[in-house]
C-alpha positions in Angstrom: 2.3 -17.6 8.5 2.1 -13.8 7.5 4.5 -13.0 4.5 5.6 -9.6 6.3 7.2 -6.8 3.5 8.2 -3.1 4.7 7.4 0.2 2.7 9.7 2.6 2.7 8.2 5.1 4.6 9.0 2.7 7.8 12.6 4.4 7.3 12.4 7.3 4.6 15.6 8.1 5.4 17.3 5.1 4.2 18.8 4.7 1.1 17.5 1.6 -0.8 20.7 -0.6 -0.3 20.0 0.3 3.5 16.1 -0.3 3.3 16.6 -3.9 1.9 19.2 -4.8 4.6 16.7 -3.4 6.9 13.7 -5.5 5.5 15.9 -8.5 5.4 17.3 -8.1 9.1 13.4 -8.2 9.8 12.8 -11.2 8.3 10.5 -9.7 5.9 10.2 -11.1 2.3 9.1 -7.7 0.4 10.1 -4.7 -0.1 7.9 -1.6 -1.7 9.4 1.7 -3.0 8.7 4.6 -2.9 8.8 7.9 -5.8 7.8 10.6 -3.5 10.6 10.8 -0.9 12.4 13.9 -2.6 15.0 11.6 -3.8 15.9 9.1 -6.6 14.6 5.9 -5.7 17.3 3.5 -6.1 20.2 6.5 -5.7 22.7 6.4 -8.4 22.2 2.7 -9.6 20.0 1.4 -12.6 16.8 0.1 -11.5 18.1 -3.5 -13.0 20.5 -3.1 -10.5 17.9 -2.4 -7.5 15.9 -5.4 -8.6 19.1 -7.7 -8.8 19.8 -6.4 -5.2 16.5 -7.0 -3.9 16.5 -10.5 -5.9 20.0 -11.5 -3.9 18.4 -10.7 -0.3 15.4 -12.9 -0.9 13.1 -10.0 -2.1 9.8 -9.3 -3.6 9.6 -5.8 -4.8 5.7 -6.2 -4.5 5.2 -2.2 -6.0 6.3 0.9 -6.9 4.3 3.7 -5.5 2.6 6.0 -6.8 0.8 7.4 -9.1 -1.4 10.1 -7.4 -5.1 11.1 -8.2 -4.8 8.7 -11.1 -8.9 8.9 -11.4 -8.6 12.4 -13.1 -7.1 10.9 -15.9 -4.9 13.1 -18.4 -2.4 13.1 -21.4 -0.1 14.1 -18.3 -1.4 11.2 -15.7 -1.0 9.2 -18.6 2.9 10.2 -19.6 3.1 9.7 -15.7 2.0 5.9 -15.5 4.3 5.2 -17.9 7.4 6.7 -16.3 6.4 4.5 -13.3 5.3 1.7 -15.4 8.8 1.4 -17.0 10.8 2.0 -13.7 8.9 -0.6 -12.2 9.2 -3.2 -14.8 12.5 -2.4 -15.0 13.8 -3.4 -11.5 10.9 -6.3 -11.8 8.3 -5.1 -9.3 5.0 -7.1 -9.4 3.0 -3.5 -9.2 2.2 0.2 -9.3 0.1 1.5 -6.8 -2.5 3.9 -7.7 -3.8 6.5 -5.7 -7.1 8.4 -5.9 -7.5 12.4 -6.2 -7.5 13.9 -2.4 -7.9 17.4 -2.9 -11.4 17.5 -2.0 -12.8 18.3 -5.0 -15.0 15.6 -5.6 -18.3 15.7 -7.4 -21.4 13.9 -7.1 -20.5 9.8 -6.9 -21.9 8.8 -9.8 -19.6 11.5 -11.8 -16.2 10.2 -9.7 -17.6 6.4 -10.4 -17.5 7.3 -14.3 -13.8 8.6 -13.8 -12.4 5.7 -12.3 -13.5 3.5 -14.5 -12.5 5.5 -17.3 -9.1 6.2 -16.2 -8.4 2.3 -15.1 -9.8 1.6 -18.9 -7.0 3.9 -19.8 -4.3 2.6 -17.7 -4.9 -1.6 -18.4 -3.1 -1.8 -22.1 0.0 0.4 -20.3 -0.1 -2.3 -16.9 -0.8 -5.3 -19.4 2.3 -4.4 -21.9 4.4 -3.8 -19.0 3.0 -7.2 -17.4 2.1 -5.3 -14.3 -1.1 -4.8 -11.3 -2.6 -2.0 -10.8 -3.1 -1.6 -7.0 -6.3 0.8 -6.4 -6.1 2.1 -3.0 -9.0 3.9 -1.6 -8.4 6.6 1.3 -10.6 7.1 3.7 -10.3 10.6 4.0 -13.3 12.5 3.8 -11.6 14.9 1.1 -10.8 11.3 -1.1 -12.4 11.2 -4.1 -12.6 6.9 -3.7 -13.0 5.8 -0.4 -14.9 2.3 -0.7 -12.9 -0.7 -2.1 -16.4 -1.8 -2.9 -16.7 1.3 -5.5 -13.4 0.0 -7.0 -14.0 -3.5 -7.5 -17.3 -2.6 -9.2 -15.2 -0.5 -11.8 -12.9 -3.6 -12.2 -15.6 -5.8 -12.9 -17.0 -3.6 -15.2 -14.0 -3.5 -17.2 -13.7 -7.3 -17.0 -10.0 -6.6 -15.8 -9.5 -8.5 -12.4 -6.5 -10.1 -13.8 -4.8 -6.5 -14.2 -6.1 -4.4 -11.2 -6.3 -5.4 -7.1 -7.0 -3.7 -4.3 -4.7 -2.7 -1.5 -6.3 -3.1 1.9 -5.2 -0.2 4.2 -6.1 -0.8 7.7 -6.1 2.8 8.7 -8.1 3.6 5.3 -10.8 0.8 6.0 -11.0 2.2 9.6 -11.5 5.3 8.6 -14.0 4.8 5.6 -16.0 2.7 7.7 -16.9 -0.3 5.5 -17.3 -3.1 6.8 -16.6 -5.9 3.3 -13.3 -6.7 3.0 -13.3 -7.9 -0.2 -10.1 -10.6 0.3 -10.5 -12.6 -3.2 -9.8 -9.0 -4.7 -7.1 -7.9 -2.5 -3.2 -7.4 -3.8 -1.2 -6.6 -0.6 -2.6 -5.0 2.8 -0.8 -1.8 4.4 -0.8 -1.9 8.2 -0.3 0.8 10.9 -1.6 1.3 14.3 -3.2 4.6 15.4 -2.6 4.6 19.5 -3.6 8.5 20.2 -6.7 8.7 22.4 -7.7 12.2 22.0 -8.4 11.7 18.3 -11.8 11.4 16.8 -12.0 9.0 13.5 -12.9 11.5 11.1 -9.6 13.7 12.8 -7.1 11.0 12.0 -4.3 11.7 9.9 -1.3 10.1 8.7 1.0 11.7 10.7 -0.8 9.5 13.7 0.0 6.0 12.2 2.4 4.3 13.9 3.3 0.4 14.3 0.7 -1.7 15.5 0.9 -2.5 19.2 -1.8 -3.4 21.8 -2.8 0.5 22.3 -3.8 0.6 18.7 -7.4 1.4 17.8 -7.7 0.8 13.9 -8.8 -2.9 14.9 -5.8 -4.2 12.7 -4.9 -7.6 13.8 -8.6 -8.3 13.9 -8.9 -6.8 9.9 -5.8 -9.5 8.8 -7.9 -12.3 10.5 -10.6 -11.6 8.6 -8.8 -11.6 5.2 -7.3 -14.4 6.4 -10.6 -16.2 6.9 -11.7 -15.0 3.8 -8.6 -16.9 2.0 -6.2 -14.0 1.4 -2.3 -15.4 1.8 -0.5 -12.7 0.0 1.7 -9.8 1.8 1.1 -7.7 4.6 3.2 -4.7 4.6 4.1 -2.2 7.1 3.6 1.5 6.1 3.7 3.7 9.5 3.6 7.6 8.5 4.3 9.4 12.3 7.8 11.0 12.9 8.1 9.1 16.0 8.8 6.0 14.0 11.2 7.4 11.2 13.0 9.0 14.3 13.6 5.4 15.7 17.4 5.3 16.6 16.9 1.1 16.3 14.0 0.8 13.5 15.2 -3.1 13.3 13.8 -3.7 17.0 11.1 -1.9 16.9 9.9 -3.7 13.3 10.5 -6.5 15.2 8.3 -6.4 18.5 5.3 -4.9 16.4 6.1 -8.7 14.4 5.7 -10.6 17.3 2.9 -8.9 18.6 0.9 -9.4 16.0 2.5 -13.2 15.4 0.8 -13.6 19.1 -2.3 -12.0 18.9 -3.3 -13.7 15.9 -2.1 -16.8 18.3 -4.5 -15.7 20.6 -7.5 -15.3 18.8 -6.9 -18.6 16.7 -7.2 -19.9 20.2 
């Protein structure tokens, strides 16, 4: 049995009191939020308040995202984190999500490798006072300045901080990076979409292209959750669809819904 959750950016026009309705109606048991949808978070109530909310519709708040190119570590990425830090502990997420420079300005790898793991060295007493992950997630843009898990979980190991940092498992971003380890034991939460436009080449793909996952979709996604599943992974697999077509949905509920079951049945199938 999948533990489904629902980011935000399923229905960025929400409010949160909406959202968790919305994630509840799905039968979902998590919930991640959002900072960068040019609003306060949880509106006019307390982030206490949010958490309690969540708490009373059979919630997780699994993170709070983001904190963006946190690998070119500042005093100001620093003052950042611990806004988030504090906002998430606050309405009693398990997480902040941390996101990689994607400016395309990346140096040689051995220079970005020696960032990252300086700036998660920086960042693990802030998540560890807090009692908080940090979820690394690699993009597989070209323009990313991480965008192997595998370069990630050698920084963690060399800090000796697996209990403080995980990976999220994009399916879009793994398609697109092209690597083919999955790394499951290291994994925190996994973000799916479904890309269904033909006419795009790989390297072309973009955000605004990831829908829900149905059977046109060519990221290989259901086939990517069977084989963290294989691999042992059991935690939450969370929908986080960036096209307009699906924040225009008149009936988000539904169409949550039948990308659910379709998934539900083709892991079916192929456990056949």
């Amino acid at each position: 049995m999948l533990h489904f959750a629902l980011n935000s950016i399923c229905a960025p026009a929400l409010g949160y009191r909406e959202f968790v309705a919305l994630a509840r109606s799905t039968g979902c048991d998590g919930v991640e939020f959002r900072t960068d949808l040019q609003r306060t978070v949880f509106g006019d109530d307390p982030a206490a308040v949010a958490g309690e909310t969540c708490r009373e519709a059979g919630l997780t708040i699994h993170t709070l995202a983001e904190l963006k190119a946190f690998n070119r570590f500042s005093d100001e990425t620093l003052g950042r984190a611990r806004e988030l830090a504090e906002l998430a502990a606050a309405c009693g997420a398990r997480a902040i999500t941390l996101i990689p420079d994607n400016s395309g300005t990346t140096a040689d790898q051995r220079t970005d490798q020696t960032e990252l793991q300086h700036a998660l060295g920086q960042l693990k007493p802030l998540l560890d006072d807090h009692g908080l992950i940090g979820l690394i997630e690699p993009l597989g843009f070209l323009s990313s300045s991480l965008r192997r898990k595998s370069d990630a979980v050698l920084a963690i190991r060399e800090l000796d901080a697996t209990g403080t940092f995980q990976l999220v498992h994009d399916t879009f971003h793994h398609h697109l990076a092209g690597e083919e380890d999955l790394f499951p034991d290291e994994t925190g939460i996994v973000h799916i979409s479904g890309v269904a436009n033909a006419s795009v080449d790989r390297a072309s793909m973009r955000d605004a292209h990831r829908g829900l996952v149905d059977g046109s979709d060519r990221l290989g996604t259901v086939k990517q959750i069977v084989g963290l599943q294989q691999g042992g992974f059991q935690g939450p697999v969370s929908f986080e669809p960036f096209a307009p077509q699906v924040h225009a949905f008149t009936d988000p509920k539904a169409e949550i819904l039948r990308s659910i079951r379709f998934i539900e049945s083709e892991l079916v199938a192929l456990a056949a």
